[in-house]
Each structure stands twice: as structure tokens, then as C-alpha cells.
N, C-alpha and C positions, 0 to 999 in steps of 0.2 A: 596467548601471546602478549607479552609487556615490549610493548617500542617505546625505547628511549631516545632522545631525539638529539644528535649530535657528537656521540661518545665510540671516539676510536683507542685502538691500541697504540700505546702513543712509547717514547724513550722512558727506559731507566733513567730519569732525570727527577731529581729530590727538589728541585725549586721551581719547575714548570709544569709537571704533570703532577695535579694532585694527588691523585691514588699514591705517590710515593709522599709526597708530602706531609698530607696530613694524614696517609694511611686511609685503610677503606677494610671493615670487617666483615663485608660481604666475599672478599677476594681470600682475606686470613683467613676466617675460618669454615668456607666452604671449600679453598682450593689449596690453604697455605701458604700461597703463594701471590705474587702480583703480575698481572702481565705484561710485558714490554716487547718492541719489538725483535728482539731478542731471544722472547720465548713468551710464542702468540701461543701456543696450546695447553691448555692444563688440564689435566680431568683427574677427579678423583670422587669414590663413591658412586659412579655413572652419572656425575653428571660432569658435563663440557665446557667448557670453555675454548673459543677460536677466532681467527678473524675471516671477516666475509668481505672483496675487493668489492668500494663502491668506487674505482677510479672506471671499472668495465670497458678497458680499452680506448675510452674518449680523453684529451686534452683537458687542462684545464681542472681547477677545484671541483669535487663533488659538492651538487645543493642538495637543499632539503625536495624539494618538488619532480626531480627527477629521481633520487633517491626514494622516495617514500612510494613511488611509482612502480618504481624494480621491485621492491618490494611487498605490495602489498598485491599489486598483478600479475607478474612471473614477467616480467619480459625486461628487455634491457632499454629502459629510456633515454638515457641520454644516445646510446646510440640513435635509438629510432626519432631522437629530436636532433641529432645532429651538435649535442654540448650538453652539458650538464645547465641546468638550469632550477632556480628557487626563488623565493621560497615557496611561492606556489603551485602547483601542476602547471605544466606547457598545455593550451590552447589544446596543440591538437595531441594529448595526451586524455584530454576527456570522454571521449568516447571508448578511450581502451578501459580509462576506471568504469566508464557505466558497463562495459560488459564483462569486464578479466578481474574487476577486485575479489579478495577472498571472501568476503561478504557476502557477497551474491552468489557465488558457489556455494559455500554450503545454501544459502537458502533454495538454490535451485537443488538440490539434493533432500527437500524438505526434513532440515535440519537449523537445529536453534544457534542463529547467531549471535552476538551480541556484542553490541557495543559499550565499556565500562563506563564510560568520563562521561560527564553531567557538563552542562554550557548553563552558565547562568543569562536574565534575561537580556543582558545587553546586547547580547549575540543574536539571541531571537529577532531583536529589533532590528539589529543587522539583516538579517537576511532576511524579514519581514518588510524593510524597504526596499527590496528587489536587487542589494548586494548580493555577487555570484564566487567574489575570489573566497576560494575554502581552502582548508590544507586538505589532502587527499583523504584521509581518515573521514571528517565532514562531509564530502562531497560522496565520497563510497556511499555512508549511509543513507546520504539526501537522494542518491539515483538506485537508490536501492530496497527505498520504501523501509528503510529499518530507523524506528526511534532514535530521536536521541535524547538524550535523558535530562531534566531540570532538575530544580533545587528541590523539586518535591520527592525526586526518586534519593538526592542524598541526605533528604532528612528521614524515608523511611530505610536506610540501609540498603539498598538495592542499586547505588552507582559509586561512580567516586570521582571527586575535584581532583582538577588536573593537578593539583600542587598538592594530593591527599588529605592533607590533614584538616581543610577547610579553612586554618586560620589567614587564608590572602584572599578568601572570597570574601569573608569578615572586617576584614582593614583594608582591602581595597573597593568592594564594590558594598559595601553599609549590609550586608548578611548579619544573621544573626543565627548560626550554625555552631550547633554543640561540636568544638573543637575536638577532632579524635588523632590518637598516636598514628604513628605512619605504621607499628605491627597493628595494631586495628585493622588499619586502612590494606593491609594483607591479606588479614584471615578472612574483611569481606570478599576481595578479589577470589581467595581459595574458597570462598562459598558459592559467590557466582559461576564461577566457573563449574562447578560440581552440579550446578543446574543449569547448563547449556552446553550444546556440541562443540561450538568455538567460542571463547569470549577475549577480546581485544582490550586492553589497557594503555591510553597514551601520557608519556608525561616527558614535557617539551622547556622544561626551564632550566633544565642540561645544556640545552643549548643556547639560551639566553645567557646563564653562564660566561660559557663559551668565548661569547661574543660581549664579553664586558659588561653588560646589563646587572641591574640586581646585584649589584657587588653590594649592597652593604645588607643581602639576606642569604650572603653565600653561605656561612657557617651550617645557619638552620636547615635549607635546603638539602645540603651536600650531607649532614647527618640524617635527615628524613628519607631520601632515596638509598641508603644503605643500609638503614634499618630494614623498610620497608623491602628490600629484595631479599636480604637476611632473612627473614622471616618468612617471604615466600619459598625461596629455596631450602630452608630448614625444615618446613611444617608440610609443603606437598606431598599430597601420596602419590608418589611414585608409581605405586601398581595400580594407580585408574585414571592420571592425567597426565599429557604430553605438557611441560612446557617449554615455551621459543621466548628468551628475551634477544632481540636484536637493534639494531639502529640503521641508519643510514648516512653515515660520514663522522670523519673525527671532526671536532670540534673543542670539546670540551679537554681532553687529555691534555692540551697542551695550552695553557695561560699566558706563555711568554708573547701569544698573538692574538690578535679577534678575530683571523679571519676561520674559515674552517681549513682542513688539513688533507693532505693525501695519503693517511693513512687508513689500516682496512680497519672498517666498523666492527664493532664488540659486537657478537655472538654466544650466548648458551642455549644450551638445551638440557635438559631436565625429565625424566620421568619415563614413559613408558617410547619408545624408540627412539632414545636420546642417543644413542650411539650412529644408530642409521641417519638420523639427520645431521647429526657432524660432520660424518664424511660424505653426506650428498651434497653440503650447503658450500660453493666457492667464494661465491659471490653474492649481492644482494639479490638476482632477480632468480634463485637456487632457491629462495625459503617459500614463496607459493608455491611452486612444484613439488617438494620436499616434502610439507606439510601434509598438502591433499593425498601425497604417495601411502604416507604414514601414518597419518591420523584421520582418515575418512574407511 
């Protein structure tokens, strides 16, 4: 599973939604085509393209904290919190990630889970002074006894920075990480995964994006994450991995605003029941269900 963080199916619009603006070769030349909402479904060669509602019946903009919730637990938060709510899990949404995250399932199925992104140490130190707010991805692993990966697992090959390619761990926190392409930064993802039963990819500067941030590292970024899916969905084998990229809210599709959007989150699937999880997945709290149906 690759969760992107932010990225809905937004208008045929050439000046607001970038996928039409500056184009996107993940969308050319896996589906030929661009999504809009006008024509949210694409699939071609098995694999999918769709949108999945994270509006789930509740008021209000979808966040990331109840979104990522639906998500990665099967159930539908914002209802069960009464609003959509972000950036981080709702309060009394934690005890549903200590028990309903997909992590913890397959590990109770005594199967290999894993978590891809690496947290450098400042984070550590974070949570090493007794800070508790995590994004739900963090917190799943932390109540769920499963590692989470340092700068020593992405200097031997074995994780990967949130922004892949290494070089904002480099310029921003003083690293000194041999800088790798975002197809690199692929084919590890399609190697780890080939040695574990689940493995999890988060990359969250989509939505920073999004939300106006990082504007003067949009080019680089915005080419790194299209490369980098390009390449996963070009090089997977299809006949022995499932994969799920999804999100949890628009955000990003549309630049004309910083807030996030009401439209339904981007959705593929990829590889061995890609067709069956397309048509299971409606909504965001459809992809744990979906998953465990199909890929356990």
C-alpha cells in the first residue's frame, strides 16, 4: 500500500489542478488518460483507477486524522467522531487504531508487516520526551510493537524518506545520505515488499503542497512522486503482489485554494485482485476490508 496524503479527483481545470497543468506521466502513460471529475474511472491493462468518498456522510471538509482512520481501520471515523477532524487522530479514535489498524492484523495472523518510511532523529527525540500526537500511520506502529525505521535502515537500503529521494533530509536536517532517484526509491519499495506480507509506504508533502507550503520545492517534488509511482506501477509483478495506492481527501488537485476539498480521494489498485478491490472499495473505510478479503 502507497498512501498519499491529500490528493483527490479534482476538475478538468488546466490552471488549478495540476495533473492538467503541468501534466502527470503516471496518469499518460499507465491509463492515457487524466482523471477528472467527469470521468473518475480509468483502467487499462488491469489496473484501476477510481475515486473512494472520504466526505462518508458527515458535514463539513474531510481531514487528514479521521481520514487516515477510515482507512487504515475499516470503519468510518468522522462518523464515529461526530465531524471530520485533523490533522491528527481524534482522542477517542485511539483505542480503535490500538486494535482495528491493518498492522496489527496481519501481525496477529503471524504475518510480516511493515512499515517503509524512516523518521529521522528528531522525531525520536519527539517522542522520546513523552510527545503522544502522531499521525495515525506512527501511532499504529507505536501500539503495535512494530519498528519504525531510522537513518540507519535508509543507508542500508531497507526503508525510505518520506520525500524519497533523501535530499530534504540532507538540506534540511544536516544528513549526509547518498541522494537516490525517486525510480530507485521504487524498485526498493518493489523489493521490500516482495519480502513481506504487507508493506506500507507514506508520503505526506502532497499535502503540504496542497496547502501552500513548500511552494518554492514544488517542481522537484511534483516530478519525484510521478516518477516514483511510474515506476512502481510499470515494474510490479502483477502475478505475485497486490497493490493499493490511496489517499484520504482532496487537497492537492486543486491550487486555486489551501484548504482541503470535497472531493473523493484518488484510488488504484494494481496487481493480483485489482479488479475485486475496485469494485469493493466505495469509500475510504472499504480499503481495510477490501484488503484483508483479498490479500490475506
Amino acid at each position: 500500500m502507497i498512501f498519499i496524503d491529500g490528493v483527490g479527483i479534482g476538475r478538468k481545470d488546466y490552471e488549478s489542478n495540476p495533473f492538467f497543468k503541468y501534466g502527470f506521466e503516471t496518469f499518460d502513460k499507465i491509463f492515457g488518460d487524466t482523471p477528472h471529475l467527469e470521468k473518475t474511472n480509468l483502467e487499462r491493462n488491469g489496473i484501476y483507477l477510481f475515486p473512494s468518498d472520504a466526505i462518508m456522510g458527515v458535514d463539513g471538509l474531510p481531514q487528514s486524522g479521521t481520514g487516515q482512520v477510515s482507512i487504515f481501520c475499516g470503519v468510518n471515523a468522522p462518523q464515529f467522531v461526530g465531524k471530520h477532524f485533523g490533522p491528527f487522530p481524534y482522542s477517542t479514535t485511539i483505542p480503535i487504531i490500538a486494535e482495528k489498524n491493518i498492522l496489527k492484523h496481519y501481525k496477529d495472523k503471524n504475518k510480516k508487516a511493515f512499515f517503509a518510511n524512516a523518521y529521522p532523529q528528531v522525531f525520536f527525540d519527539y517522542i522520546n520526551s513523552g510527545k503522544t500526537r502522531l499521525s495515525t500511520t506512527a501511532l499504529s506502529c507505536r501500539l503495535t510493537d512494530i519498528k519504525l525505521n531510522t537513518v540507519s535502515e535508509v543507508r542500508k537500503g531497507k526503508a525510505l524518506t518520506a520525500e524519497i529521494t533523501n535530499e530534504r533530509w540532507n538540506k534540511k536536517l544536516n544528513y549526509h545520505l547518498k541522494e537516490i532517484k525517486p525510480e530507485t526509491g521504487a524498485r526498493r519499495l518493489l523489493r521490500l515488499a516482495a519480502q513481506n506480507d504487507f508493506t506500507l509506504y507514506e508520503f505526506f508533502l502532497t499535502d503540504h503542497l496542497g496547502h501552500g507550503r513548500i511552494a518554492d520545492e514544488f517542481d522537484k517534488i511534483y516530478k519525484n512522486i510521478d516518477k516514483f509511482l511510474l515506476t512502481v506501477l510499470s515494474e510490479i509483478n502483477k502475478s505475485e503482489i497486490t497493490l493499493v495506492i490511496c489517499s484520504d481527501h482532496g487537497n492537492f488537485e486543486d491550487l486555486s485554494i489551501k484548504t482541503h476539498t470535497k472531493n473523493p480521494a484518488l484510488t488504484i489498485t494494481a496487481g493480483l485482485n485489482a479488479r475485486s478491490l475496485a469494485e469493493n472499495i466505495s469509500d475510504l473505510s472499504d480499503i481495510k476490508p477490501s484488503i484483508i478479503k483479498y490479500c490475506i
